[in-house]
C-alpha atoms as one frame of an Amber mdcrd trajectory, in Angstrom:
protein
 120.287  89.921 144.085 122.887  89.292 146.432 124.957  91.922 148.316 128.355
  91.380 146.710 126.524  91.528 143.403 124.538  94.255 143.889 128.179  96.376
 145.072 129.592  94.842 141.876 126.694  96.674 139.713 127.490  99.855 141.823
 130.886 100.006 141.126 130.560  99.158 137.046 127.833 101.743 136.965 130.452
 104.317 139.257 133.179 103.702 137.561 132.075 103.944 134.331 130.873 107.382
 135.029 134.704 108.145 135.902 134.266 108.945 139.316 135.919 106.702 142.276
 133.909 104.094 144.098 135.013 104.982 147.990 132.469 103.134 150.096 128.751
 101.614 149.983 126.704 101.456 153.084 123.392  99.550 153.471 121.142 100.103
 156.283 118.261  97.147 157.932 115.919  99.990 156.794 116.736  99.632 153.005
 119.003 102.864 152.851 121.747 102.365 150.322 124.417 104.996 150.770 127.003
 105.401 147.783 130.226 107.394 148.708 131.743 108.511 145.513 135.078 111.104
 144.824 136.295 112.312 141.496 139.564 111.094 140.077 142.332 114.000 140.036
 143.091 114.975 136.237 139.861 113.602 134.567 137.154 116.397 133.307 133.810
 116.066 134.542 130.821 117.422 132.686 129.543 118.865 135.709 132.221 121.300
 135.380 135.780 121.573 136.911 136.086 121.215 140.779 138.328 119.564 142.695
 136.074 117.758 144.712 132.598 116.294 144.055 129.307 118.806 143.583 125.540
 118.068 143.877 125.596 117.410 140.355 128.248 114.958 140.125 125.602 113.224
 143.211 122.317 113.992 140.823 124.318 112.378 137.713 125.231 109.133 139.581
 122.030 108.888 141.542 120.308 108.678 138.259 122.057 106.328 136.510 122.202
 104.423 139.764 118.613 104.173 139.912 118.092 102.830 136.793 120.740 100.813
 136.908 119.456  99.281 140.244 116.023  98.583 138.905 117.261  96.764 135.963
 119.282  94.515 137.746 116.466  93.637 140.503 118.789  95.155 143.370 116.722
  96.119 146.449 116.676  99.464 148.562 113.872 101.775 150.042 116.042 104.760
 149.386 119.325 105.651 147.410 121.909 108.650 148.764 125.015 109.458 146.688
 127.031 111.861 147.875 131.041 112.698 148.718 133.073 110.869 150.881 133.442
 114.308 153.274 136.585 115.936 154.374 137.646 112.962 156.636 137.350 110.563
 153.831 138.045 106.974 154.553 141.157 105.542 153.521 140.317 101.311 152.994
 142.679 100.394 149.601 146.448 100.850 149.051 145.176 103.005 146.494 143.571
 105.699 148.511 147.044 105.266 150.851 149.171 106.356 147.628 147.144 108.821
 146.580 146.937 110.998 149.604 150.678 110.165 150.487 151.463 113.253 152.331
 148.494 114.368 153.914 147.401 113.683 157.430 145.788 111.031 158.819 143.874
 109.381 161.667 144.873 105.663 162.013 143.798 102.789 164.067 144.582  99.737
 164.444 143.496  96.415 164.929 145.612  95.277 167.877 147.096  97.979 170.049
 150.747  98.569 169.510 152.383  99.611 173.184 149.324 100.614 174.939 148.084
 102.418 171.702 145.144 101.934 168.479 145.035 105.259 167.590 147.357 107.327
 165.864 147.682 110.846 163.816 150.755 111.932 161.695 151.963 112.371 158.034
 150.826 109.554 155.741 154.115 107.865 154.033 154.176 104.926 151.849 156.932
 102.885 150.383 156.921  99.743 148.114 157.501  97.885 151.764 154.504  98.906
 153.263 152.957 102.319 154.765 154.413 104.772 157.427 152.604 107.546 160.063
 155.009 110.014 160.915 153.713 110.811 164.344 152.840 114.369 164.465 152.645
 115.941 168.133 155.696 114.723 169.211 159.034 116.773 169.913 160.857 113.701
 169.327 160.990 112.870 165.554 158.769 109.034 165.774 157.422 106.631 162.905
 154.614 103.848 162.679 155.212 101.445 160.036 152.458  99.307 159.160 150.868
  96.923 157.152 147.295  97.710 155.176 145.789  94.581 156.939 146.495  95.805
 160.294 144.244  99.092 159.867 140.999  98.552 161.185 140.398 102.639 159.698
 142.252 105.625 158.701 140.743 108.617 157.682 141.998 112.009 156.459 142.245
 114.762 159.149 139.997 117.826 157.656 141.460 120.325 156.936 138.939 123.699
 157.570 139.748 127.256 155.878 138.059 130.145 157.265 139.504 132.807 155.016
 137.143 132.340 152.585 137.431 131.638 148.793 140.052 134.578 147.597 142.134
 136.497 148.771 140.201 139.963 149.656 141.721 143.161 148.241 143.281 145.653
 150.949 141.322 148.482 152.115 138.044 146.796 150.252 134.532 147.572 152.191
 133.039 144.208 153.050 129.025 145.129 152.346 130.360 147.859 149.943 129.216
 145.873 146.914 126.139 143.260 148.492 123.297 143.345 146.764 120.936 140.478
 147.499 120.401 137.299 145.036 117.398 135.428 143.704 117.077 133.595 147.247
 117.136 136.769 149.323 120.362 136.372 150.275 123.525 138.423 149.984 125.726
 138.770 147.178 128.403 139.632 145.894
């Protein structure tokens, strides 16, 4: 089976599971990478999380696999797994959806002296906007989709852990160690 079929059985198979198809990879080595995200306000039987677990992964890899087989598509070896915190923007879609956010454009053809650009990800009916962040100087980049050669989202990291910690509280106080060996809570 050909390529564009066998990404056309990956996304039926995806998005009939109700998660997002973001990106399929294939590799000369007969790795077939699936990228998959979950779709804000659905439920997931794998429990509620705003981005995708191991067992969203495990639930798409198997029904992938037998998918796959049934329909004669070939790979050595299947990976599902989450698009990451710099996911790829590559529809008009994923540019409305994370409308807001920051981004890391570039472009096809350099635009004074320039391919790549950061700022705050607008869109409008007309087309999409980068509000240039770094900048004293307020600046835009309006754009079309079909001049992006990629855009990603810029990760954001937090350090300060899950909750907020209560004041005064002993950090090791209340460790005890888990199943694994390691510390917790």
């Amino acid at each position: 089976m050909g390529t564009t079929q066998g990404n056309s059985v990956i996304e039926r198979t995806v998005t009939g599971l109700d998660y997002e198809l973001v990106d399929v990879e294939r590799s000369a080595a007969g790795l077939l990478r699936v990228f998959i995200d979950r779709i804000p306000g659905r439920s997931y039987p794998t429990g509620e999380a705003e981005f995708v677990t191991v067992e969203d992964c495990e639930r798409v890899t198997r029904q992938l696999q037998y998918v796959l087989e049934v329909e004669a598509v070939a790979y050595q070896r299947l990976e599902v797994s989450s698009p990451g915190l710099d996911r790829p923007l590559k529809r008009r879609a994923d540019f409305e959806r994370f409308a807001g956010q920051e981004v890391n454009v570039t472009l096809k053809e350099a635009f004074k002296g320039r391919k790549n650009y950061r700022g705050q990800l607008l869109v409008s009916p007309d087309g999409l906007r980068l509000a240039l962040s770094g900048d004293k100087s307020e600046q835009a980049l309006d754009f079309q989709l079909d001049e992006v050669r990629e855009a990603r989202l810029v990760p954001v990291l937090n350090f300060k852990g899950r909750g907020s910690k209560l004041p005064g509280a002993n950090k090791t106080a209340d460790l005890g160690r888990g199943v694994d060996g390691g510390l917790t809570r």
